[in-house]
Backbone atoms as SQL, in Angstrom:
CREATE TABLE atoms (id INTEGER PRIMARY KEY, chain TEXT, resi INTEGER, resn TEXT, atom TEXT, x REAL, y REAL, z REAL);
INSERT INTO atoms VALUES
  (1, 'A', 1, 'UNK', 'N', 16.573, -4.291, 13.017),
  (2, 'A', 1, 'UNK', 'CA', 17.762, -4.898, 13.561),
  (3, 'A', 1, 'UNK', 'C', 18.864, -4.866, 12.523),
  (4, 'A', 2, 'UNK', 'N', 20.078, -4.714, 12.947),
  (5, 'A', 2, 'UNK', 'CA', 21.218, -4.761, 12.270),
  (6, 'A', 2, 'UNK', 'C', 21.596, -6.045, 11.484),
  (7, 'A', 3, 'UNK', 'N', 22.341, -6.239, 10.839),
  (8, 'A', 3, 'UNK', 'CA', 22.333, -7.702, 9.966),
  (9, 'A', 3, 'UNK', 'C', 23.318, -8.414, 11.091),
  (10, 'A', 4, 'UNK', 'N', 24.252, -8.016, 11.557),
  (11, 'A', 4, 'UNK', 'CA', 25.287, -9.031, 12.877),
  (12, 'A', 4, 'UNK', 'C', 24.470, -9.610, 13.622),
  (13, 'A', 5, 'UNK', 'N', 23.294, -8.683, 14.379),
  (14, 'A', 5, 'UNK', 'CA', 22.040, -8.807, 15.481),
  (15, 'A', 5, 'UNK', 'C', 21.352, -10.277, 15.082),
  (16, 'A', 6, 'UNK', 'N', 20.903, -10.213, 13.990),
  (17, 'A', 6, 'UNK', 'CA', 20.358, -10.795, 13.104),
  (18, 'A', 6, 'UNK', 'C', 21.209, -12.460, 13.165),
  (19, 'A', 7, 'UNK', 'N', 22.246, -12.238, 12.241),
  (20, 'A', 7, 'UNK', 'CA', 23.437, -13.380, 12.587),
  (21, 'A', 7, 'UNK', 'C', 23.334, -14.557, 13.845),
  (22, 'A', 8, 'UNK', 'N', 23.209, -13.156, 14.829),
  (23, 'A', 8, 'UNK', 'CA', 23.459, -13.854, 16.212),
  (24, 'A', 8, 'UNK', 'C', 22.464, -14.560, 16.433),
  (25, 'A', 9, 'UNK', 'N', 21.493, -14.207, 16.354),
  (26, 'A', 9, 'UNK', 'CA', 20.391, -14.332, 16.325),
  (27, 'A', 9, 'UNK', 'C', 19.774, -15.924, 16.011),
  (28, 'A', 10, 'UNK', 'N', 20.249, -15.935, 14.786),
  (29, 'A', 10, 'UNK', 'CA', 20.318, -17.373, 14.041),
  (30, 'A', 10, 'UNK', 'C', 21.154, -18.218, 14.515),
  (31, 'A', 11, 'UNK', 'N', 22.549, -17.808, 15.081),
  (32, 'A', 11, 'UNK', 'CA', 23.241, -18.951, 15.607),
  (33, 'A', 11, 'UNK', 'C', 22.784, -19.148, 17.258),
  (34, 'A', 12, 'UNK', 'N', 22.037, -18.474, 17.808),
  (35, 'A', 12, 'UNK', 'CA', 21.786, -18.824, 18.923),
  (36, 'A', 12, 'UNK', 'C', 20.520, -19.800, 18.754),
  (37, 'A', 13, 'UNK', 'N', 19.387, -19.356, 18.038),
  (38, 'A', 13, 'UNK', 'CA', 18.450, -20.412, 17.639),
  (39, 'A', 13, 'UNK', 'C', 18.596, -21.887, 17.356),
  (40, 'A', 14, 'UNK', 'N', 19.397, -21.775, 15.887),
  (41, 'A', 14, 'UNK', 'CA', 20.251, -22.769, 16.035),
  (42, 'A', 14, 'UNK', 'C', 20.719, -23.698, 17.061),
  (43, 'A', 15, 'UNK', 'N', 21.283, -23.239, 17.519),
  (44, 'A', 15, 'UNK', 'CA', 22.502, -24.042, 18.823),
  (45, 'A', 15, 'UNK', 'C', 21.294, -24.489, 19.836),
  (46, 'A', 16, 'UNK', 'N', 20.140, -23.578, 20.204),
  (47, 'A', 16, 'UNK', 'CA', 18.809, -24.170, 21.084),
  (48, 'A', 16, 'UNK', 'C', 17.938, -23.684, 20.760),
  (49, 'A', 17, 'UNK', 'N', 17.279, -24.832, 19.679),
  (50, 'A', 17, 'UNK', 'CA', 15.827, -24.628, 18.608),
  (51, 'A', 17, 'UNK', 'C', 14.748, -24.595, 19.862),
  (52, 'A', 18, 'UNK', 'N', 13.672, -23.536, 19.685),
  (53, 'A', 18, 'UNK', 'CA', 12.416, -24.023, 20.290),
  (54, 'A', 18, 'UNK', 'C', 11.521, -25.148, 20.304),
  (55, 'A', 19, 'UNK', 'N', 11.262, -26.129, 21.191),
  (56, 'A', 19, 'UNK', 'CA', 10.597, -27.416, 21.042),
  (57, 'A', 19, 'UNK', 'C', 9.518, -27.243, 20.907),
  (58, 'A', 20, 'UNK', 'N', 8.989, -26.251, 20.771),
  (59, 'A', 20, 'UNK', 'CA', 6.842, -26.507, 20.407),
  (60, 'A', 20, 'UNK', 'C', 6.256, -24.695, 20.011),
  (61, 'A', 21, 'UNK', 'N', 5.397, -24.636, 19.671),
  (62, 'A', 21, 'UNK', 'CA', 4.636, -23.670, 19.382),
  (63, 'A', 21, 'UNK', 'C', 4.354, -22.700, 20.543),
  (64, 'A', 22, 'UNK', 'N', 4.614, -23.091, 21.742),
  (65, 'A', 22, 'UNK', 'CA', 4.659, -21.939, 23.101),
  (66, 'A', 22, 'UNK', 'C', 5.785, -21.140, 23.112),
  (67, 'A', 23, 'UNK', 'N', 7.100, -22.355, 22.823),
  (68, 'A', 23, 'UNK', 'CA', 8.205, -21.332, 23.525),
  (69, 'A', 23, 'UNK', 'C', 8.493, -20.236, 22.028),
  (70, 'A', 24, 'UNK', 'N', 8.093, -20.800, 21.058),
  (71, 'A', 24, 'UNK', 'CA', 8.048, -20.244, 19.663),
  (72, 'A', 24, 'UNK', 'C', 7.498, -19.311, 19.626),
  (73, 'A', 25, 'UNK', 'N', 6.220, -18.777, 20.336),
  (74, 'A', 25, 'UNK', 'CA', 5.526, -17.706, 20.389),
  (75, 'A', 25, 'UNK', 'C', 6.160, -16.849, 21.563),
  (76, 'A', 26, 'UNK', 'N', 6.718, -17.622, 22.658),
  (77, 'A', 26, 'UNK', 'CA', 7.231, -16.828, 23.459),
  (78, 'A', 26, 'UNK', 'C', 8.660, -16.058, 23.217),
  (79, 'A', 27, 'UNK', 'N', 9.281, -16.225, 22.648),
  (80, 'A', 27, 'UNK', 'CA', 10.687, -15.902, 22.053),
  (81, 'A', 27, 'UNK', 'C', 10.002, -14.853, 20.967),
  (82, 'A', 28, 'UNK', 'N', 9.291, -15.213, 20.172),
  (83, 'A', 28, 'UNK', 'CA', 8.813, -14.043, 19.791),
  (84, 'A', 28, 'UNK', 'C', 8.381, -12.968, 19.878),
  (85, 'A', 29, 'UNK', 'N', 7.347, -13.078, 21.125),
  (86, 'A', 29, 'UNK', 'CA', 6.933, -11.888, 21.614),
  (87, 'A', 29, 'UNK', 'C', 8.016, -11.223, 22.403),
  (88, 'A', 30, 'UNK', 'N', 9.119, -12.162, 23.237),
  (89, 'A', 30, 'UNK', 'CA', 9.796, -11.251, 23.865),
  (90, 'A', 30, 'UNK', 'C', 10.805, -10.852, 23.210),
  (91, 'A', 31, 'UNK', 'N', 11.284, -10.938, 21.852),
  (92, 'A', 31, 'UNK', 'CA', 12.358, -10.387, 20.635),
  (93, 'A', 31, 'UNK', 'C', 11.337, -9.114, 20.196),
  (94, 'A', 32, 'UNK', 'N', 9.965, -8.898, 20.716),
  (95, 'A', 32, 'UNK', 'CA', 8.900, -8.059, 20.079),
  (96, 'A', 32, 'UNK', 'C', 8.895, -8.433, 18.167),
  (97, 'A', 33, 'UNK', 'N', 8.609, -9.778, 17.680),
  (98, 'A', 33, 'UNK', 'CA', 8.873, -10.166, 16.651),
  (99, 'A', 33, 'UNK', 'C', 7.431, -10.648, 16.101),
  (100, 'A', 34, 'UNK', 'N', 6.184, -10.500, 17.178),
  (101, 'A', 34, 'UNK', 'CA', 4.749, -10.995, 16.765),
  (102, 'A', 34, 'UNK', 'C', 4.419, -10.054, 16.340),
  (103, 'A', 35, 'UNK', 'N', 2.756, -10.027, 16.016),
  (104, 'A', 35, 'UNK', 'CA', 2.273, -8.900, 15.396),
  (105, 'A', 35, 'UNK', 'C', 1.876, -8.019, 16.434),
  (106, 'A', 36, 'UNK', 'N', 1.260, -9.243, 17.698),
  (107, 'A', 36, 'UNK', 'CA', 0.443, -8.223, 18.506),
  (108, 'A', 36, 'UNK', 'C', 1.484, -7.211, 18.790),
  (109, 'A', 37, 'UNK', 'N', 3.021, -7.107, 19.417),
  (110, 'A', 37, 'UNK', 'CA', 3.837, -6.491, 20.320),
  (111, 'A', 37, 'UNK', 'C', 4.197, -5.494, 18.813),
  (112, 'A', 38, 'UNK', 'N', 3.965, -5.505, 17.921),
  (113, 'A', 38, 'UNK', 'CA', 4.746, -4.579, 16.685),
  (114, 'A', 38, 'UNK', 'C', 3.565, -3.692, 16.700),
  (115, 'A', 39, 'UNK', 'N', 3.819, -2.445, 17.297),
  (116, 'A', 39, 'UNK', 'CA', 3.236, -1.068, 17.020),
  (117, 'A', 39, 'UNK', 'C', 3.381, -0.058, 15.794),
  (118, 'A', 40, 'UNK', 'N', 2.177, -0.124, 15.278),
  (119, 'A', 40, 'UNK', 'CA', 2.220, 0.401, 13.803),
  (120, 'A', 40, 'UNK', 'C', 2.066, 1.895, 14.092),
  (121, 'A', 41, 'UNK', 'N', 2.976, 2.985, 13.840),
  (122, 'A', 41, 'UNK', 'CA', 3.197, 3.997, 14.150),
  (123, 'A', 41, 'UNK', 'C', 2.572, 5.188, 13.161),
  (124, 'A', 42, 'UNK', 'N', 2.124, 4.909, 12.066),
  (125, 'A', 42, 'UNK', 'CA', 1.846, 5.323, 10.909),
  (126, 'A', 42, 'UNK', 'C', 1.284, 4.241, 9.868),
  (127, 'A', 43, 'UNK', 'N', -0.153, 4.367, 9.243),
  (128, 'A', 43, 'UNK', 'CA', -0.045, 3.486, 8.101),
  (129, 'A', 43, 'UNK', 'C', 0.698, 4.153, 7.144),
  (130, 'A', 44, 'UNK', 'N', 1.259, 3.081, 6.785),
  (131, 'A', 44, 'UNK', 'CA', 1.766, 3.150, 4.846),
  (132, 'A', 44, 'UNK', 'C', 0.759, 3.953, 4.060),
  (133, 'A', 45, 'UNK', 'N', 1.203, 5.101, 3.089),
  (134, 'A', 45, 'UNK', 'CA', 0.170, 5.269, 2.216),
  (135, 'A', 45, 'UNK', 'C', 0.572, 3.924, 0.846),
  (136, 'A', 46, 'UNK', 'N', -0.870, 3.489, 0.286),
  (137, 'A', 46, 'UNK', 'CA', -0.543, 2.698, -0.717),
  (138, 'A', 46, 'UNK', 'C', -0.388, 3.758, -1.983),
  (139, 'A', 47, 'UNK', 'N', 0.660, 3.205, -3.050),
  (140, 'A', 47, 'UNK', 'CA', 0.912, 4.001, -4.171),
  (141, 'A', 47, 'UNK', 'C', 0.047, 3.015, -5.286),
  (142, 'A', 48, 'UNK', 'N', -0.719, 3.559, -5.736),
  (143, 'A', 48, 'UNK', 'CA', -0.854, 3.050, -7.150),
  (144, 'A', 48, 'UNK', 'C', -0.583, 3.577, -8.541),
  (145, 'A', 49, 'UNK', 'N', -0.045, 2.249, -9.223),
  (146, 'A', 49, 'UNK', 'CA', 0.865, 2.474, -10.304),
  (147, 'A', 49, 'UNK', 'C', -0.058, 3.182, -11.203),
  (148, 'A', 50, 'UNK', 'N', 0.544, 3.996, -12.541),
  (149, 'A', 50, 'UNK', 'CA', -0.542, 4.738, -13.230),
  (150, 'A', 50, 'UNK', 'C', -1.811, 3.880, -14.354),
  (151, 'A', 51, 'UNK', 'N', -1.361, 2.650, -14.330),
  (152, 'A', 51, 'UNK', 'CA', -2.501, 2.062, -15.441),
  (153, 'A', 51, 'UNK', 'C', -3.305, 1.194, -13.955),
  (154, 'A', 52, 'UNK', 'N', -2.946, 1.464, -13.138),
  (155, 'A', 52, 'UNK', 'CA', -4.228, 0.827, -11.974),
  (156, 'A', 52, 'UNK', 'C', -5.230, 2.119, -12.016),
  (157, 'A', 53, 'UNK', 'N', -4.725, 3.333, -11.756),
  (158, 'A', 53, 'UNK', 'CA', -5.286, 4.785, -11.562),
  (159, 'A', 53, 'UNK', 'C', -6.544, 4.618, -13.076),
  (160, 'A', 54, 'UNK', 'N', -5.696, 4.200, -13.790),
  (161, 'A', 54, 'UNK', 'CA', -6.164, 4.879, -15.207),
  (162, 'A', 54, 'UNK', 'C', -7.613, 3.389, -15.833),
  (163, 'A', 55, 'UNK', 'N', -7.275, 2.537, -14.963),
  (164, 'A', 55, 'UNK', 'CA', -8.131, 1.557, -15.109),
  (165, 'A', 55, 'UNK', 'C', -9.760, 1.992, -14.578),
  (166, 'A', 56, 'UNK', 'N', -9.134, 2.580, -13.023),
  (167, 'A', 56, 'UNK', 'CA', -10.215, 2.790, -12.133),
  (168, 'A', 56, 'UNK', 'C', -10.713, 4.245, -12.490),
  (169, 'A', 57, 'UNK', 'N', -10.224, 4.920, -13.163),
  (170, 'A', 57, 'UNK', 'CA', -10.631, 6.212, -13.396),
  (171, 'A', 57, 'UNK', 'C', -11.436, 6.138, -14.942),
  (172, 'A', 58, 'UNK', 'N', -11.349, 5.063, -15.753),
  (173, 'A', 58, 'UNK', 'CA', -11.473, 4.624, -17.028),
  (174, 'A', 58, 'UNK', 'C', -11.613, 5.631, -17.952),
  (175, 'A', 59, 'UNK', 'N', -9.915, 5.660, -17.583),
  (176, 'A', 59, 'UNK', 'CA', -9.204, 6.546, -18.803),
  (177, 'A', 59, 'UNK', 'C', -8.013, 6.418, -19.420),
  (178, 'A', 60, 'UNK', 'N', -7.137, 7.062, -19.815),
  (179, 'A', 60, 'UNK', 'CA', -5.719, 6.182, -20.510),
  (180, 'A', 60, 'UNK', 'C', -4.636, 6.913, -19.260),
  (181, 'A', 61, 'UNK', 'N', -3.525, 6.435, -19.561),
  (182, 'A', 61, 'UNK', 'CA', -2.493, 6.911, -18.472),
  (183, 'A', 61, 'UNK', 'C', -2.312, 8.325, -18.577),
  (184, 'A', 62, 'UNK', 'N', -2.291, 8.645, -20.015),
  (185, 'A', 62, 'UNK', 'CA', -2.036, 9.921, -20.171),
  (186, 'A', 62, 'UNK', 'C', -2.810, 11.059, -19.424),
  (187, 'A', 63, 'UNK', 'N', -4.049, 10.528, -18.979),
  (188, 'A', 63, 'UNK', 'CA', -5.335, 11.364, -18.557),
  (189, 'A', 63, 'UNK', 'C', -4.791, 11.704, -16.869),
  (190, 'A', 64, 'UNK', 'N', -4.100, 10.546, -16.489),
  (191, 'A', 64, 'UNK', 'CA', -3.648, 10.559, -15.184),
  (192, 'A', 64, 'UNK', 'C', -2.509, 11.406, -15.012),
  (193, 'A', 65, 'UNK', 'N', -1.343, 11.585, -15.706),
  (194, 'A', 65, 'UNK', 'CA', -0.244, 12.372, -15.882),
  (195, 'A', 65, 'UNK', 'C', -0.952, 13.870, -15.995),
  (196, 'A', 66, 'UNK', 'N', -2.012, 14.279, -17.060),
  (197, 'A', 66, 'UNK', 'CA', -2.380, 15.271, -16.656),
  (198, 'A', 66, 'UNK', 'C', -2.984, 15.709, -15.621),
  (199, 'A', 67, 'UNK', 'N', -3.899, 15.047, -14.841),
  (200, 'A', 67, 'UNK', 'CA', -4.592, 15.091, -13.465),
  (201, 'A', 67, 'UNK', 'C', -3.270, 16.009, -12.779),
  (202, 'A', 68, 'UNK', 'N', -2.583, 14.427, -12.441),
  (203, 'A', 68, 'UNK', 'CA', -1.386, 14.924, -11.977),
  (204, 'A', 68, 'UNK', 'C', -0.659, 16.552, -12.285),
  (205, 'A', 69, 'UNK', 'N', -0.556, 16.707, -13.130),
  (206, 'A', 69, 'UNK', 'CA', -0.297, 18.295, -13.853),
  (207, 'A', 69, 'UNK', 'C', -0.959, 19.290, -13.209),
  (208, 'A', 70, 'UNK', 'N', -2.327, 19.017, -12.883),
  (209, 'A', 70, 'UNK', 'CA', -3.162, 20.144, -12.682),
  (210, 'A', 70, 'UNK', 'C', -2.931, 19.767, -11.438),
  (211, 'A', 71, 'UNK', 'N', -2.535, 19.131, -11.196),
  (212, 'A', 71, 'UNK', 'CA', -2.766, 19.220, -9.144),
  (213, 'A', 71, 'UNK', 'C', -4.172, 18.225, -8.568),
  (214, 'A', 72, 'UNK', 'N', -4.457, 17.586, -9.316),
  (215, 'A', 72, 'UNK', 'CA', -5.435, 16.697, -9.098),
  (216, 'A', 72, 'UNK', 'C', -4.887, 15.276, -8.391),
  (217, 'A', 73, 'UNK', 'N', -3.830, 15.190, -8.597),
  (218, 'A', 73, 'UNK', 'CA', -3.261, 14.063, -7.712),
  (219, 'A', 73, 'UNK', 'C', -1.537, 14.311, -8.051),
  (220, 'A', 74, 'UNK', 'N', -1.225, 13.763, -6.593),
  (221, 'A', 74, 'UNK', 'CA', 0.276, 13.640, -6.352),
  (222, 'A', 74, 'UNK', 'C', 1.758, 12.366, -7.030),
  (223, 'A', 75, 'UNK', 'N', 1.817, 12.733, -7.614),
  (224, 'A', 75, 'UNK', 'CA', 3.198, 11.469, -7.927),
  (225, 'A', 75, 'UNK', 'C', 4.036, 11.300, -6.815),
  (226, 'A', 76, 'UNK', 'N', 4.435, 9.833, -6.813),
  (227, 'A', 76, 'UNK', 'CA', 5.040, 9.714, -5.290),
  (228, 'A', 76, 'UNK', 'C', 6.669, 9.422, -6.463),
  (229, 'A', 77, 'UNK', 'N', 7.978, 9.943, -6.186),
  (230, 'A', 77, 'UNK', 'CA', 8.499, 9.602, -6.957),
  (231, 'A', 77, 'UNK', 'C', 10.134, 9.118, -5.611),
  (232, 'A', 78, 'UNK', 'N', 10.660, 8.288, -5.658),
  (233, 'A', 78, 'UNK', 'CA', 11.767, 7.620, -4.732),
  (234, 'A', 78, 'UNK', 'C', 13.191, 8.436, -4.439),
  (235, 'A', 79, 'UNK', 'N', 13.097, 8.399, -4.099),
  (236, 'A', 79, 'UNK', 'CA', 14.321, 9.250, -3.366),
  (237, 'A', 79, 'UNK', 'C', 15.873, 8.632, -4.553),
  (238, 'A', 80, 'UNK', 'N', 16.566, 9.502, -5.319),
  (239, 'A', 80, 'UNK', 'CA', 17.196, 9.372, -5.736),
  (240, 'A', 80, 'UNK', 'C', 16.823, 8.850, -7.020),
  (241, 'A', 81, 'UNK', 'N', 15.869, 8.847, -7.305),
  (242, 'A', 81, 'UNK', 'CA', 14.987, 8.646, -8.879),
  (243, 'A', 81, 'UNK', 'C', 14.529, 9.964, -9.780),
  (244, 'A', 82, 'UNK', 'N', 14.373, 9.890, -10.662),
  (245, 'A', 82, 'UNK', 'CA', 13.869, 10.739, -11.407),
  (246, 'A', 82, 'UNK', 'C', 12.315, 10.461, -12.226),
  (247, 'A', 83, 'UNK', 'N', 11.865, 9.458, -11.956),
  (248, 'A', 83, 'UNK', 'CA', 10.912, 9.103, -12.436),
  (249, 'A', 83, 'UNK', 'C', 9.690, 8.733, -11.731),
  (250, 'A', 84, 'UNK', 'N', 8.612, 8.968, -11.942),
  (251, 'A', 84, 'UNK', 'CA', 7.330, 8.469, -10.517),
  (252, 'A', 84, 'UNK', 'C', 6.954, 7.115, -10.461),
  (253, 'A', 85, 'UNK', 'N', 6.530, 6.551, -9.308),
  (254, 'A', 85, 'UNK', 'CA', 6.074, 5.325, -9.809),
  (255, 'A', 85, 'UNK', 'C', 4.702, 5.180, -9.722),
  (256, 'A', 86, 'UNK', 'N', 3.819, 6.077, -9.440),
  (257, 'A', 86, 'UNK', 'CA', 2.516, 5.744, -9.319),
  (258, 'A', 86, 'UNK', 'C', 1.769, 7.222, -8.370),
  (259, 'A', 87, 'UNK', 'N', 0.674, 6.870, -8.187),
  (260, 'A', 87, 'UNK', 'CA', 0.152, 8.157, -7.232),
  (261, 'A', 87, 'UNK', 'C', -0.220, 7.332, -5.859),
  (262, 'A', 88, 'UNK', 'N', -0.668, 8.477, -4.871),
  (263, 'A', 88, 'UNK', 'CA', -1.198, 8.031, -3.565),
  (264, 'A', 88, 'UNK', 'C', -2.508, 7.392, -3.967),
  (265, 'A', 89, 'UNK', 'N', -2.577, 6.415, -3.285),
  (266, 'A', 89, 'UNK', 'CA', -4.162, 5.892, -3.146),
  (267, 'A', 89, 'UNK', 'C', -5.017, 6.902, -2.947),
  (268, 'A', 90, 'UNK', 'N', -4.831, 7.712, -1.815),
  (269, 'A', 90, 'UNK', 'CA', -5.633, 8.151, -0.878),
  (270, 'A', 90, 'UNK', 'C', -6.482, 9.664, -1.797),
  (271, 'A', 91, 'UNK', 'N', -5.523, 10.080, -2.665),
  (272, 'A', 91, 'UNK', 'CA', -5.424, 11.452, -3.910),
  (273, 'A', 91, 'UNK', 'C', -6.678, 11.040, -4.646),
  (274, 'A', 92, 'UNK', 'N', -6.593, 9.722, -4.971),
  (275, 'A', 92, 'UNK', 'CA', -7.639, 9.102, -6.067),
  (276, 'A', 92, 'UNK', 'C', -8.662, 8.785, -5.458),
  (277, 'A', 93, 'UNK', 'N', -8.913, 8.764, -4.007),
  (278, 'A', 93, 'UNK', 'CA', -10.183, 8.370, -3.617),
  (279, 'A', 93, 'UNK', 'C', -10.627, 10.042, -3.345),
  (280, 'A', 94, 'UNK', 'N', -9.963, 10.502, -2.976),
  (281, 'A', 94, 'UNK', 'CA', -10.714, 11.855, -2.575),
  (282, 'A', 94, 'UNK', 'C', -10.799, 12.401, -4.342),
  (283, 'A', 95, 'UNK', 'N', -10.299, 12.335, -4.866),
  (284, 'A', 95, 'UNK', 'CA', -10.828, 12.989, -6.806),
  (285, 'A', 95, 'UNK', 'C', -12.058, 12.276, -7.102),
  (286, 'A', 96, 'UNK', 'N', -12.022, 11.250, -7.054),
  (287, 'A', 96, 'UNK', 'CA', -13.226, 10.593, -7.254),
  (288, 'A', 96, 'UNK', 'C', -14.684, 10.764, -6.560),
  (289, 'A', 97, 'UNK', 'N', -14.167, 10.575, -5.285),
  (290, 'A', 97, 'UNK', 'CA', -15.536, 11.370, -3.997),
  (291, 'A', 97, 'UNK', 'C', -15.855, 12.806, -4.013),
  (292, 'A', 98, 'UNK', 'N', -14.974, 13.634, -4.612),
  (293, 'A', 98, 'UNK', 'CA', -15.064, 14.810, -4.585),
  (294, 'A', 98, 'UNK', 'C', -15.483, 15.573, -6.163),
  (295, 'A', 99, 'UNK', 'N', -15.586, 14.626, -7.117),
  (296, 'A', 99, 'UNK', 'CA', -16.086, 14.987, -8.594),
  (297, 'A', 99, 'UNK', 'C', -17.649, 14.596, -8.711),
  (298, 'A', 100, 'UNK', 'N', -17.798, 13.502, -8.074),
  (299, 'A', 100, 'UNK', 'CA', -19.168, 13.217, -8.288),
  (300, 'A', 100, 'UNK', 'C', -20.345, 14.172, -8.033),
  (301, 'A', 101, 'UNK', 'N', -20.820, 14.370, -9.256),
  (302, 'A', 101, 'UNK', 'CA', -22.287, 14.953, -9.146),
  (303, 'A', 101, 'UNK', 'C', -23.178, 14.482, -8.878),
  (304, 'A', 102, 'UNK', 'N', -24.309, 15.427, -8.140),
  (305, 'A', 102, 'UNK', 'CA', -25.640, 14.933, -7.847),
  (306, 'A', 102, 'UNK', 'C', -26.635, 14.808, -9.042),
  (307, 'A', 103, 'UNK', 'N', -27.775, 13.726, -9.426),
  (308, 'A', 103, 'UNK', 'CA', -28.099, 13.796, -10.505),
  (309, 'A', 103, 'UNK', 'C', -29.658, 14.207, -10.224),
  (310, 'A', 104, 'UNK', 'N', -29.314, 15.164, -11.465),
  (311, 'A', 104, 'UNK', 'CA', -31.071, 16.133, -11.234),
  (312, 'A', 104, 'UNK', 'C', -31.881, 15.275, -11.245),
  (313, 'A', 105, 'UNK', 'N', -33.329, 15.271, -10.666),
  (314, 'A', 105, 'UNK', 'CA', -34.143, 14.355, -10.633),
  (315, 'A', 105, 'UNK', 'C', -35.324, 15.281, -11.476),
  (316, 'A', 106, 'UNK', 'N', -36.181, 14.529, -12.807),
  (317, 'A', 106, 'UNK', 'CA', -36.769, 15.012, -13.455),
  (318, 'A', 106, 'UNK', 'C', -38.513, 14.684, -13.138),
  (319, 'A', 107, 'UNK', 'N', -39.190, 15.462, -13.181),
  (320, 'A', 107, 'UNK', 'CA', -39.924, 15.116, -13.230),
  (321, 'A', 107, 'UNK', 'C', -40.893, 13.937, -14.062),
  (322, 'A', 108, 'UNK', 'N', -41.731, 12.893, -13.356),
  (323, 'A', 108, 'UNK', 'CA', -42.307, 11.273, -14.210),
  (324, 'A', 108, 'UNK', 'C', -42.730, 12.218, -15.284),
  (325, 'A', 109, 'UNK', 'N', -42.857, 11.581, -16.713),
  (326, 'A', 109, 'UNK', 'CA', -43.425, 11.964, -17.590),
  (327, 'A', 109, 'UNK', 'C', -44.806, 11.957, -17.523),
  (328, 'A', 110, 'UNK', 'N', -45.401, 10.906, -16.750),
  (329, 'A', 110, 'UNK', 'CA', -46.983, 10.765, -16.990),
  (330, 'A', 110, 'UNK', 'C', -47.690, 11.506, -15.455),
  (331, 'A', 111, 'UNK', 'N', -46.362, 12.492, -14.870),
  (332, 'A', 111, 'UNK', 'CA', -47.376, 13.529, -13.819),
  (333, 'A', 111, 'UNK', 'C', -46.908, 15.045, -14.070),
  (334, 'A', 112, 'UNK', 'N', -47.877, 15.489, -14.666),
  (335, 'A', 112, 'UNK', 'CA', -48.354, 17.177, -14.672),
  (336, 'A', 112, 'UNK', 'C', -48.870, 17.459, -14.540);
């Protein structure tokens, strides 16, 4: 909504407050202002900052900047910035799920 919309919005409330928790929910849903009526069209990807990455990866930031380098994960960087603020969540779960090795299983020492 526009900020005037908005305005109005408040002075109409104002001028005739809702008296109870019905008409409160009802004004809401019909402004489409609840959760149920708000259609999420896309999730958000979450960004995490590089010493969260570098925590969970338990390594230093620098290790993450190179990742990043090689193409191992994406910098999300803001429109009209020059600087990144973090990587995709989603980059670091698939590096992680996708590095893990299977671990050889050796034979017991006390069967030959």
């Amino acid at each position: 909504m526009k900020q005037p919309t908005i305005i109005a919005l408040r002075a109409l409330l104002a001028a005739d407050p809702p008296r109870n928790c019905d008409e409160r929910s009802a004004l809401a849903m019909a402004l489409g202002m609840n959760e149920k009526s708000v259609a999420v069209e896309a999730e958000i990807p979450r960004v995490m900052p590089f010493d969260e990455v570098a925590r969970l990866l338990a390594c230093t930031q620098r290790n993450v900047h190179q990742l990043c380098r090689a193409g191992q994960l994406r910098k999300v960087v803001l429109p009209g910035r020059r600087l990144s603020r973090g990587v995709l969540a989603e980059d670091v779960k698939m590096l992680v799920t996708t590095c893990v090795r299977d671990i050889p299983k050796f034979p017991e020492a006390g069967s030959s």
